[in-house]
Each structure stands twice: as C-alpha cells, then as structure tokens.
Wavefront OBJ file of the C-alpha trace (Angstrom):
o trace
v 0.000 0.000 0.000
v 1.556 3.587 -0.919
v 1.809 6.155 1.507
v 0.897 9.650 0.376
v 1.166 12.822 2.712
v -0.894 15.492 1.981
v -0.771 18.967 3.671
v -3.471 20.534 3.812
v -7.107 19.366 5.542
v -9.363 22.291 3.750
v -12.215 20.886 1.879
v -9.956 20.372 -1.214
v -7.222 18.510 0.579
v -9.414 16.203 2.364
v -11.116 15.607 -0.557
v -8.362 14.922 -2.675
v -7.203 12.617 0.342
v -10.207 10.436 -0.021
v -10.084 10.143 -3.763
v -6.215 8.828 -2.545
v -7.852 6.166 -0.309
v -10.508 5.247 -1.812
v -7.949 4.980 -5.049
v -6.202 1.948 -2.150
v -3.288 4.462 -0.591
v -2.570 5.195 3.184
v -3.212 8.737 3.297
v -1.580 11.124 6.149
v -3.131 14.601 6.240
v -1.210 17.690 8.139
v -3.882 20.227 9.499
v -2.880 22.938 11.089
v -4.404 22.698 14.335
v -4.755 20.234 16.635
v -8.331 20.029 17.549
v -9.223 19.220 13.914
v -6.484 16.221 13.609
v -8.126 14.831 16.871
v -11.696 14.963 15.237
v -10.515 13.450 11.795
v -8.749 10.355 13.912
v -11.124 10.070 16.667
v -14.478 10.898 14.443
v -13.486 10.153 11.063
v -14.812 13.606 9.464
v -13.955 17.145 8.640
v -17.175 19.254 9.938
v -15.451 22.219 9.565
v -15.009 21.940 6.109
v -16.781 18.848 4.569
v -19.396 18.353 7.299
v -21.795 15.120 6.904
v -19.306 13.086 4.912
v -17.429 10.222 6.554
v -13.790 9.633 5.572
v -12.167 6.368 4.730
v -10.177 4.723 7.881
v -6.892 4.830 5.866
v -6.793 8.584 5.893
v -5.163 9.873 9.795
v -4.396 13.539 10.568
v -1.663 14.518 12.262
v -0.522 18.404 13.397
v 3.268 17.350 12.816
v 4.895 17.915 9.313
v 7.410 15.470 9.882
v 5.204 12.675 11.116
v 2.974 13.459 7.730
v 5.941 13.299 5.087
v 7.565 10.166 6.987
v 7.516 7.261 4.309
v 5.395 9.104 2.081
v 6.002 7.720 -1.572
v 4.316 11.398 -2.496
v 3.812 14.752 -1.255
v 0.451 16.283 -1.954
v 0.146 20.373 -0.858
v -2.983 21.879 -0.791
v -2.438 24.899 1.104
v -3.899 28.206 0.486
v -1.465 29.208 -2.382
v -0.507 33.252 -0.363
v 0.307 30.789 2.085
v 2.870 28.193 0.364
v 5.732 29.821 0.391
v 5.751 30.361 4.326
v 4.820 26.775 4.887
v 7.249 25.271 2.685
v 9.659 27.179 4.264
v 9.072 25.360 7.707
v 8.180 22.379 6.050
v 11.497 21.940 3.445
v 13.596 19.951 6.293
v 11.214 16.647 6.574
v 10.008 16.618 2.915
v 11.146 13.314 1.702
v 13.919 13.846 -1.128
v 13.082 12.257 -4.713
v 9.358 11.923 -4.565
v 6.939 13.755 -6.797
v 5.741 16.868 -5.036
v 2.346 17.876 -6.397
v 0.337 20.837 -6.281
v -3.728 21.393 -5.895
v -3.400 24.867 -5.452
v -4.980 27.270 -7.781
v -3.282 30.802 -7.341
v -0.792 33.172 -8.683
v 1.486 34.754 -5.257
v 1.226 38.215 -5.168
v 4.229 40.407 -4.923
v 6.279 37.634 -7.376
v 3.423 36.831 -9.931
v 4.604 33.478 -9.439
v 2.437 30.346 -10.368
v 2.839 27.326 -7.883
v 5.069 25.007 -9.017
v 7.713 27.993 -9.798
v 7.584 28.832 -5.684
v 7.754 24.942 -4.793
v 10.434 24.767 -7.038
v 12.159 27.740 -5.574
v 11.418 26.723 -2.073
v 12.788 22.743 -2.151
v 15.062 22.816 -4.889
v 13.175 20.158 -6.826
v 13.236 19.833 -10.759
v 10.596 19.783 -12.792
v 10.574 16.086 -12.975
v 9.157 15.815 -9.869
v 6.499 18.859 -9.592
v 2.875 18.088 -10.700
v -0.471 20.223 -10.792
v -3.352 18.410 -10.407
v -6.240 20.648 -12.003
v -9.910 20.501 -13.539
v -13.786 20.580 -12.193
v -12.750 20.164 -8.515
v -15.893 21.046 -6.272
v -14.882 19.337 -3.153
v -17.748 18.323 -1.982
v -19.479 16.440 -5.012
v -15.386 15.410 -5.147
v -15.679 13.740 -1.596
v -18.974 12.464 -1.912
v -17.685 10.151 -4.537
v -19.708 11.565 -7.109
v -18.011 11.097 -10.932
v -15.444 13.374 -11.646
v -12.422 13.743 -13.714
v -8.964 15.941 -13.990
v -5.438 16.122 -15.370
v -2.510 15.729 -13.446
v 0.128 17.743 -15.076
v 3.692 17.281 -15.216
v 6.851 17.827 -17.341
v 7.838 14.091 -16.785
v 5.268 11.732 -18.392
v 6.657 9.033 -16.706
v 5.965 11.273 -12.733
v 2.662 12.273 -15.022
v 1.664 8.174 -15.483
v 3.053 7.118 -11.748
v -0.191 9.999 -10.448
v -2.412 9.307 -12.434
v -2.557 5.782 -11.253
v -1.914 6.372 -7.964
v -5.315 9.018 -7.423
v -7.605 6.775 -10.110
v -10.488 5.648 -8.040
v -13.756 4.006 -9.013
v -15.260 7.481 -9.131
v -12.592 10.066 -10.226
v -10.247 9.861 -13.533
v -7.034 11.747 -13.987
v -6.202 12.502 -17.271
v -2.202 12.872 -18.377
v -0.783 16.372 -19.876
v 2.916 17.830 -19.378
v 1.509 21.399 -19.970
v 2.146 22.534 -16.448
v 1.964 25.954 -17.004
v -1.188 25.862 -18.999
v -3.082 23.661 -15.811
v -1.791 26.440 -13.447
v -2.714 29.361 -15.282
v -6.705 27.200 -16.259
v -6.802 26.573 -12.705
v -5.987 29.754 -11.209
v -7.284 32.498 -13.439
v -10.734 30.750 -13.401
v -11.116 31.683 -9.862
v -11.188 35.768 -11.153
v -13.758 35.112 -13.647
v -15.980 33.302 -11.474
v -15.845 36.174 -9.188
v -17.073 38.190 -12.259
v -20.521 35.840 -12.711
v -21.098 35.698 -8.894
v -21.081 39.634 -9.611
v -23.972 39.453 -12.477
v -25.662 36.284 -10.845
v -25.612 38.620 -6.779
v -26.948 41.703 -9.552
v -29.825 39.598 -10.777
v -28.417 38.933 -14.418
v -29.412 36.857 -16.457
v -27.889 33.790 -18.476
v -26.938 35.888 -21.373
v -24.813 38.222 -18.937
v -23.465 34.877 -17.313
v -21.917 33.398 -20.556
v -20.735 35.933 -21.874
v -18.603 36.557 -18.961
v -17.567 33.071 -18.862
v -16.531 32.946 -22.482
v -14.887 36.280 -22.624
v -12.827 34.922 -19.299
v -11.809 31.896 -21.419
v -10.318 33.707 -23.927
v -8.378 36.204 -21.489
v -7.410 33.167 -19.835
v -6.098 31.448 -23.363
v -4.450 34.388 -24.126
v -2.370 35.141 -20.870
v -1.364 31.240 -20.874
v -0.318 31.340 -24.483
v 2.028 34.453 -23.824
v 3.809 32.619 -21.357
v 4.557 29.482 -23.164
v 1.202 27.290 -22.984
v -0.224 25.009 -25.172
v -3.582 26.156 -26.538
v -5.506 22.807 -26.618
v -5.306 23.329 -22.698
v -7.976 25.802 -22.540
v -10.279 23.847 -24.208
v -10.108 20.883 -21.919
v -10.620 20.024 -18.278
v -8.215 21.991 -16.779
v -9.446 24.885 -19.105
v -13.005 25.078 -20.026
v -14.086 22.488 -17.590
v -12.945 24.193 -14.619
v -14.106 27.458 -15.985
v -17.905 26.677 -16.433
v -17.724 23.962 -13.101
v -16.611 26.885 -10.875
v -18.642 29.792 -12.839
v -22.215 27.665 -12.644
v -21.920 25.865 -8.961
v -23.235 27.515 -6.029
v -20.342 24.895 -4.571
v -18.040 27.713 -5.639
v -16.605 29.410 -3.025
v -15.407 32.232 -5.795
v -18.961 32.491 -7.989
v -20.354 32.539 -4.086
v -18.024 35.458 -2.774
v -18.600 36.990 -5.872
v -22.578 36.614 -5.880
v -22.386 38.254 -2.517
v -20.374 41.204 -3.731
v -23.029 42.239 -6.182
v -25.439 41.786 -3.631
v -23.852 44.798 -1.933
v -21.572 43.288 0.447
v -18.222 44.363 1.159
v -14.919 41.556 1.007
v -14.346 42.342 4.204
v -18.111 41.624 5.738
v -17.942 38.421 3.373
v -14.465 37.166 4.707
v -15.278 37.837 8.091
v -18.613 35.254 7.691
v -16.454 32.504 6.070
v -13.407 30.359 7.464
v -13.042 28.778 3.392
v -10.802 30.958 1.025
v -11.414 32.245 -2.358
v -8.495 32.238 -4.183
v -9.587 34.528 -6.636
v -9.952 37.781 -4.300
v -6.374 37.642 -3.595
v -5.208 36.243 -6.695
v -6.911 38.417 -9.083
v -4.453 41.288 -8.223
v -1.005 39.026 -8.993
v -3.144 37.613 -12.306
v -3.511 41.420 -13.659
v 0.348 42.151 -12.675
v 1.250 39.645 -14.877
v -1.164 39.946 -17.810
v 0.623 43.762 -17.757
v 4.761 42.125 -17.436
v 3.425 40.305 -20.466
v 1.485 43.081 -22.394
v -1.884 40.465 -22.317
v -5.181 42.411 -22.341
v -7.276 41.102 -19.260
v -10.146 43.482 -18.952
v -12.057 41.003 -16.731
v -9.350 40.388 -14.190
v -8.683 44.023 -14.052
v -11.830 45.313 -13.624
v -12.615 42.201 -10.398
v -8.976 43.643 -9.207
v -10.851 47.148 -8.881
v -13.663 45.653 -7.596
v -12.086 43.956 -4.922
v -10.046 46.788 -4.086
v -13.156 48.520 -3.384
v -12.320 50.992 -6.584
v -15.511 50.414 -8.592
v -18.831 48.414 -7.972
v -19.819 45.536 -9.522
v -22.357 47.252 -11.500
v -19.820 49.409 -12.646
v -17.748 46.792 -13.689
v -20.096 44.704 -15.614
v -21.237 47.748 -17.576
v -17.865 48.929 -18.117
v -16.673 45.536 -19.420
v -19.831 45.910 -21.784
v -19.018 49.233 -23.319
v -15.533 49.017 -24.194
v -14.466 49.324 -27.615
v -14.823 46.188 -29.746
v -12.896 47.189 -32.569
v -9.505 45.017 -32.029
v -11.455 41.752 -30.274
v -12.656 38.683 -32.115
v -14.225 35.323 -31.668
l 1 2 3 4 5 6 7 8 9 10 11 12 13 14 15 16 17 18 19 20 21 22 23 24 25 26 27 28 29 30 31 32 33 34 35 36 37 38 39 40 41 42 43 44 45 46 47 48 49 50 51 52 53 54 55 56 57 58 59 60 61 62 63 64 65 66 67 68 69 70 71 72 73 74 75 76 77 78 79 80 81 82 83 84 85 86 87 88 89 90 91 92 93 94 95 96 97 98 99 100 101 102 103 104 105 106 107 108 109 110 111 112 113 114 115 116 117 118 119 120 121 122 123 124 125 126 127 128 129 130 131 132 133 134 135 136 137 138 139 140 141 142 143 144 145 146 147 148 149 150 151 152 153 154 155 156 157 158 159 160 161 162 163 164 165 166 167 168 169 170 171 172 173 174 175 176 177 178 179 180 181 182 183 184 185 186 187 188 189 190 191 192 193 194 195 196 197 198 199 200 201 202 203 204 205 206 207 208 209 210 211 212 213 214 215 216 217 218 219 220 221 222 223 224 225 226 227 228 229 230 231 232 233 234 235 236 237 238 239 240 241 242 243 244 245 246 247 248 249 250 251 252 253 254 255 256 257 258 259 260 261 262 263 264 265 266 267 268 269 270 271 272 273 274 275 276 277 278 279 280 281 282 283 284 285 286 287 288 289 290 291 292 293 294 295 296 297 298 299 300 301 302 303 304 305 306 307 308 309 310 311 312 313 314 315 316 317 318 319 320 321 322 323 324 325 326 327 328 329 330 331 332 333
C-alpha cells in the first residue's frame, strides 16, 4: 500500500485525500491545528469543512509535518497558495527527497506573480521532474462524496505524469495525463477571477446571457495570458481549461462564484471574509493575475476590472457595464 502525505485538511485537501484512499493508498493529512487532527482520527470527518461526509479509515491527521511526510512515496500540498511559500519554508527539512511533489493549489502569489510550481520549485530545490499540478472541475464536496469526476494531473515528466495518475484513479474520479504545467496552473488559477465576475452578475440579478458571456470572454483572457507565457492552446479547451471554468462559474459549490454573488449583492470583502473560514483564491489572486497579464502586455479586462472591484475601486455594477461598453474594434471570436 503507498503512503501519500498530503498537507493541507481544507475541503480540497481532504477531498483529494479520499479520492487517494478510496484509489487503495494510506493517506496522512497535516492540518494545522490540533483540535481538527483529533476529530478526523477520533471521528473520522472534517465538519469544519466537509461536514456530513465520513472519511475512509486509511486517511489519519496529524498536526506534525514530519510525522505526515515520513515514508510518504508522495507529497500532496494543498495549502492556500498566499500561504505556500511560508509553509514550505518550515516544512522543506522533513520533505522526503526524490518523490513527486504535487500541487492542488490554484493561485498566482502576489508580490512575485509566481504560479505554484515555480515557488515549490524555488522553495525545495526540486526539478521539474518531480512537480505536478493536479487541475480541472474540482468542487470538493461532489469530489468527496464520490460523485463522478475527472482531472489532469500535469507534469513535465510523463513518466511522474503516469506514476499519479494511477496512484489518485479511483472508481469514481479519472485523472487525465498532460505535461503542460503551465497551462493547468494558469486554467486553474485564473478561473477563480472570472468566477468572481458571474457571482457579480448572478448577486446583480443577471441573467444567463450576462453569465456566458462573462464566462466565455474569461476563457479567452485566460487562453491568451497562458499562451504568452509558453502554454499550449488545446489546454484551454479541456478540463483543466473550459471544464474548470464553467464547473466553478455555474456551482453555487463555488466558493469564488459565491463570494462573488455576494459582492453584487452589496456586500463588502471584508463583511464576506469575516462570515467565512473557506478561502477564495480569486480575491487575492486576481491582483497578482492582472500584474502579470501587464509584465506580459496580455489584455485582461475582466481580471482588471474584479482587481478594482475587490479593491473597493468600482462596484460591480460598474464593472459589468464597463466591461460591456468598451471598444470592440480590435477583439474577435
């Protein structure tokens, strides 16, 4: 039986540690505190995060980094991804040397405009060889419910690529193969901003017409940022692309299309994060995304315009309406 650490117990982590066991792996979880390791042993459950759903025996918590990564075959972080670079920096000494490392976070860190992998790389010293993404339709909850679902686990290796994919294929989730890392990274976190943007028109009372446009203009400012840095194309168009795009733009699962929903209902991000302990990656992320559309000279009028929003320099009325009226004369498709 393989032994797979993953740090991280958030919805999304202890999801992605079921799909582990129930794929036949012993699965050690790092949470942060200590009262929530004791409840995942003792009670076999996450109610702070996945309340109601029971998790597999073969998945134990543990507050220790050391005791997580010990014998682990592979390292899974799922982190909040403002907060990687300050874990990995505690957590670098007890990493196990030479296994895959791979990432289900979906951010870009602000201040470096760096995507994942590039700070985990930075942070441990490992090659690309051993760095994956794991991206696509990822609701947690429908995730940890076993409910069907499908993703790609990206790497640069194919042969690190193949060795994931069968070790997270369960009766109920299917990994897909791709070595476009950067394309996965960019799908997965970019879709977070536009999301924001259609919780804006859905919290306004739009309509569908409103809704997809906004989701199909975001694909294309998505395609277009992760072509400029060295994507492949096809990328967008599959599940780490448009499937994550219309999954977290359509779900009230969405912690993003929910922040954003309230936001156009008139609420401020502060009010909203002070009601919620779960993090949308896309309020913090949305900044970093538009810093590096601009290093690249990408047009990203959606992510700029949330950015405003968010930083509480236009409404989301504003925005939507703006977005509408700008000139159309150098856009296509």
């Amino acid at each position: 039986m393989t032994r797979v650490a993953v740090f991280g117990a958030g919805s999304w982590g202890t999801a992605f540690a079921t799909v582990l066991a129930n794929a036949g792996n012993q699965v050690s979880v790092w949470a942060r505190r200590e009262s929530l390791c004791e409840v995942i042993n003792t009670q076999h459950e996450n109610a702070e995060y996945l309340p109601g759903i029971r998790l597999s025996e073969a998945i134990t918590a543990t507050h220790d980094p050391a005791a997580a990564a010990d014998g682990a075959e592979a390292v899974v972080l799922a982190v909040p991804s403002q907060s990687l670079r300050d874990n990995l920096a505690d957590w670098a000494g007890v990493l196990p040397n030479a296994v895959p490392l791979v990432s289900l976070m979906k951010g870009v860190e602000l201040g470096t405009t760096k995507r994942m992998s590039e700070v985990i790389a930075e942070l441990t010293g490992a090659g690309p060889e051993r760095i994956a993404v794991v991206s696509g339709p990822n609701l947690a909850r429908e995730i940890a419910e076993g409910q069907p679902a499908a993703s790609v686990v990206a790497c640069a290796d194919e042969g690190t690529a193949a060795r994931l994919q069968k070790l997270c294929h369960s009766p109920t989730f299917r990994p897909y193969t791709n070595n476009d890392v950067i394309g996965c990274e960019l799908g997965g976190a970019c879709k977070n901003v536009i999301a924001l943007a259609v919780g804006m028109a859905v919290g306004l009372g739009f309509g569908d017409n409103a809704r997809a446009s906004v989701i199909t203009r975001g694909l294309a400012e998505i395609a277009r940022l992760g072509t400029a840095l060295g994507a492949q194309e096809h990328t967008f168009s599959g599940l780490a692309g448009l499937g994550d795009l219309v999954a977290t733009c359509s779900s009230p699962l969405s912690r993003n299309r929910t922040f954003g929903e309230k936001l156009g209902q008139g609420m401020s991000v502060a009010q909203i994060l002070e009601g919620t302990r779960q993090v949308a990656e896309g309020v913090k992320s949305c900044a970093s995304i538009s810093e590096l559309a601009h290093h690249h000279d990408v047009e990203m009028p959606i992510a700029e315009h949330v950015t405003k929003v968010v930083a509480g320099e236009m409404t989301p009325k504003d925005m939507l309406f703006s977005l509408v009226s700008r000139s159309a004369k150098s856009e296509r498709w």
